[in-house]
C-alpha positions in Angstrom: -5.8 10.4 43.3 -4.1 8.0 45.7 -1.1 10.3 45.8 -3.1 12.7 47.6 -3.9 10.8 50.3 -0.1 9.7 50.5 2.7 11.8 50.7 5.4 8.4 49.4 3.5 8.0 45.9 4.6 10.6 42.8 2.7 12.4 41.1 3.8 11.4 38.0 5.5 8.2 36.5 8.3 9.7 34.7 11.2 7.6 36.6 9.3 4.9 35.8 9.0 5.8 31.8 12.6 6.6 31.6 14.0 2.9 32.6 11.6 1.3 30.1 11.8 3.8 26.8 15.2 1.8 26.3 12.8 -1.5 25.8 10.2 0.4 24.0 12.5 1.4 21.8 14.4 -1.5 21.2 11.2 -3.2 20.3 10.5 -0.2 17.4 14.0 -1.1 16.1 13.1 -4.7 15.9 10.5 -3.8 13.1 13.3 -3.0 11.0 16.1 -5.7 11.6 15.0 -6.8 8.2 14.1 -10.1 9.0 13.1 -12.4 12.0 16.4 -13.6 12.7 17.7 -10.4 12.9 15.5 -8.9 15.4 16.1 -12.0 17.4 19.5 -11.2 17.4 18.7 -7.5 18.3 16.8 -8.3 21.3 19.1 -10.7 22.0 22.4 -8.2 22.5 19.6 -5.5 24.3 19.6 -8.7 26.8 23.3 -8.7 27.0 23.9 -5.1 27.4 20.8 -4.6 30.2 22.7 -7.4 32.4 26.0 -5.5 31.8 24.3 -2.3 33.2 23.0 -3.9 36.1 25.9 -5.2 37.3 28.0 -2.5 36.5 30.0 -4.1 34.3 31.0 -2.4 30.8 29.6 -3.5 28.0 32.4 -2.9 25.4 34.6 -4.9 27.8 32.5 -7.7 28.9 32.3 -8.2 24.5 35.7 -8.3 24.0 36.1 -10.5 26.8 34.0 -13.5 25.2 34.9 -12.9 22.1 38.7 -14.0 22.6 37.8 -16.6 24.9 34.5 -18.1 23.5 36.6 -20.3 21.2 38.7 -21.8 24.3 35.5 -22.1 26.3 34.1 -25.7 26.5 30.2 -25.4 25.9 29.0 -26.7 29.1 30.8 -23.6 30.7 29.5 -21.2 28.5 27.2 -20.1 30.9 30.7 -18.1 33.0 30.7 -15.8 30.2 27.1 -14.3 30.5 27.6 -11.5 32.2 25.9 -12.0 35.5 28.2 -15.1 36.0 31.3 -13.6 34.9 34.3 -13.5 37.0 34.8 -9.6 37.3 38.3 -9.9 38.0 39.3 -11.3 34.2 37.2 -8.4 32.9 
């Protein structure tokens, strides 16, 4: 009833229910990873790909990216190629 009284509030939440049914269905797919591990893994990459959409940063991209230079990375600097931290420009 609040939005009656103020003209800012919605009526309804659907902007709201439309950024989150990504999470609420990753966490349906997790049921059926097969095992533990698997969903784990799942939710991990959802993780991955959410920071690469909000940074604006492609997904496919910021993959291949790691992927031929996690090998040369030393482990202490792993943390440049999450993608928050990644240098845009090698991208």
């Amino acid at each position: 009833q609040n939005y009656l009284t103020n003209g800012m509030l919605e009526i309804d939440s659907n902007l709201i229910e439309n950024s989150i049914r990504p999470l609420a269905l990753g966490r349906k797919n997790y049921l059926f990873a097969g095992s533990h591990d698997a969903a784990e893994n799942i939710a991990m990459f959802y993780s991955f790909f959410g920071t690469c959409k909000k940074h604006d940063i492609d997904p496919l991209r910021w993959l291949k990216f790691v992927m031929d230079n996690i090998q040369a990375t030393p482990v202490k600097n792993f943390k440049e190629l999450l993608p928050q931290f990644i240098n845009r420009d090698l991208i």
